[in-house]
C-alpha angles and dihedrals in degrees: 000000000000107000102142115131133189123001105209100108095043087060096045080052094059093253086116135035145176112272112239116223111272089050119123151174138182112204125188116205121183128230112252140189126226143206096025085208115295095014081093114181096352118047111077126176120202121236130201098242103111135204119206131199126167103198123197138173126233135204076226101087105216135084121256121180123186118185145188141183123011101023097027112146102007103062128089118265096201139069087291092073105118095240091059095051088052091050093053088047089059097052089044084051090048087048093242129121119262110246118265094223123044138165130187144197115194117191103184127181090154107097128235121235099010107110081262099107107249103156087046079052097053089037090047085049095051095048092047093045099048088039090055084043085052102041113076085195097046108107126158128315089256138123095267086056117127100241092214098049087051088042092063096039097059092041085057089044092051093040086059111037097053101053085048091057096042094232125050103224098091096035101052091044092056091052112038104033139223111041127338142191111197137181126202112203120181118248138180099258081037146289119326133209128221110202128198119177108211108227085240113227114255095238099052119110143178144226128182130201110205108189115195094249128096134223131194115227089218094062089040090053096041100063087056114108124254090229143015139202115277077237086060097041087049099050091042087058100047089044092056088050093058085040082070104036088054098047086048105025120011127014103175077084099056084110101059093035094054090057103128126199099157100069136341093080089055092053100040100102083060089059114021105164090042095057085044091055090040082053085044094050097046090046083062094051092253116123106232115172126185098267102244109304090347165178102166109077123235115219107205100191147138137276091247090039111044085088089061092044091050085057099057090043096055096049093070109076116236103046137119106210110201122165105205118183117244096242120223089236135036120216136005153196103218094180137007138180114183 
């Protein structure tokens, strides 16, 4: 469970320090997909579709940004990328300056504005990044790896990236690994996030149905309601709770525990042929969900089913079928030099 706050006095204790020029890390952060129905706001998933951004800092003060791959072309260069402003956000957070002179190297399969998490991605790599800069103990998530350092590391990461993305399902995911459940409470230096990883049940898999349109989080978030009925908040609830029975426990019940009343109908005229292939999907006995704030669609299926749902998916024109796996661990530093 990931409760650590602020880092202040850690860093006044020596457990943090400012990186020199010359130091550098390459993370790695998966993609994720939140919600899984009815888990709004708080339950998250890993996929194997992985991000990948080797930071180092330079005597040459200045940003630069070079990237490849999902986001090539259409994201800022500059210290307004959104990895830059995470990792700012971290050494703020360590109490500890930014460094004048960076320069980084994105390489990006997850893709943007497609309910994969791909903001939470780029957040969860700048926090790591700046956290193993910062840390004179932090070396690579090996087996070698001091479980305490990394640890640390990932409380901070998790600390940080969901109060930059203003709800913890993404984010967790993306750094723990395998499936989450997270609550944000609010606290006086700032939310904090409690984490559990769900020992994920060994039969459960995933699909997932990527169409070539985008969608901002923000106009998916904005057509929600401001309030529901205490029936809705009740069968919301009991619906989350079966969400987790069935991905631990139980997963002949993945159907009834992904039925969502809190917000995919809200949101269906902002993704119509998602919600039709999530309709299409659930006819058929798969439990499709709109993937986060959509519109891919999530399959949450079985090892003996996930054929059978291929074969549904496929069937409706316009979508990109992968089947990532759902990784053991979330994100990594794979080198450092610090």
């Amino acid at each position: 469970m990931s409760t650590v706050g602020t880092s202040t006095a850690e860093a006044a204790a020596g457990a943090w320090r400012e990186p020199r020029a010359g130091a550098s890390v390459t993370v790695r952060v998966p993609a994720s997909s939140a919600n899984l129905g009815p888990g709004f706001d708080s339950v998250g998933i890993a996929l194997g579709v992985w991000d990948e951004c080797t930071v180092t800092v330079t005597e040459q003060p200045g940003v630069v940004v070079e990237v490849s791959g999902e986001g090539e072309g259409a994201v800022p260069l500059d210290a307004s990328h959104l990895v830059v402003r995470s990792l700012a956000a971290t050494t703020a957070h360590l109490g500890l300056p930014t460094p004048a002179g960076l320069h980084l190297r994105c390489t990006n399969a997850v893709p943007h504005s497609r309910g994969l998490g791909s903001s939470a991605t780029a957040i969860v790599t700048g926090a790591l990044a700046a956290a193993a800069l910062c840390c004179p103990q932090a070396t690579p998530f090996d087996d070698a790896a001091d479980p305490d350092v990394r640890g640390r590391l990932l409380d901070v990461v998790n600390q940080v990236a969901s109060a930059l993305e203003g709800h913890p399902d993404n984010a967790s995911a993306s750094v723990y690994g395998g499936a989450t459940v997270s609550v944000m409470t609010p606290g006086d230096a700032g939310p904090l996030t409690a984490t559990t990883r769900l020992p994920l049940h060994d039969d459960v898999a995933v699909l997932v149905c990527v169409p070539s349109t985008r969608l901002s989080t923000a106009l998916a978030r904005s057509v929600l309601p401001e309030s529901v009925s205490l029936s809705t908040a009740v069968q919301s609830t009991a619906r989350g709770a079966l969400l987790v029975h069935a991905l631990t426990n139980d997963p002949s019940v993945l159907m009834a525990g992904t039925v969502d009343v809190l917000h995919q109908e809200h949101r269906r005229a902002s993704y119509p042929a998602a919600m039709s292939l999530v309709d299409e999907l659930r006819a058929h006995g798969h439990a499709g969900v709109i993937s986060g704030a959509g519109p891919s669609v999530l399959v949450l299926t079985t090892s003996t089913r996930v054929e059978q749902a291929r074969v549904v998916a496929q069937s409706t024109p316009g979508w990109r079928v992968l089947s990532p796996d759902v990784p053991g661990d979330g994100c990594a530093v794979v080198t450092v030099i610090h």
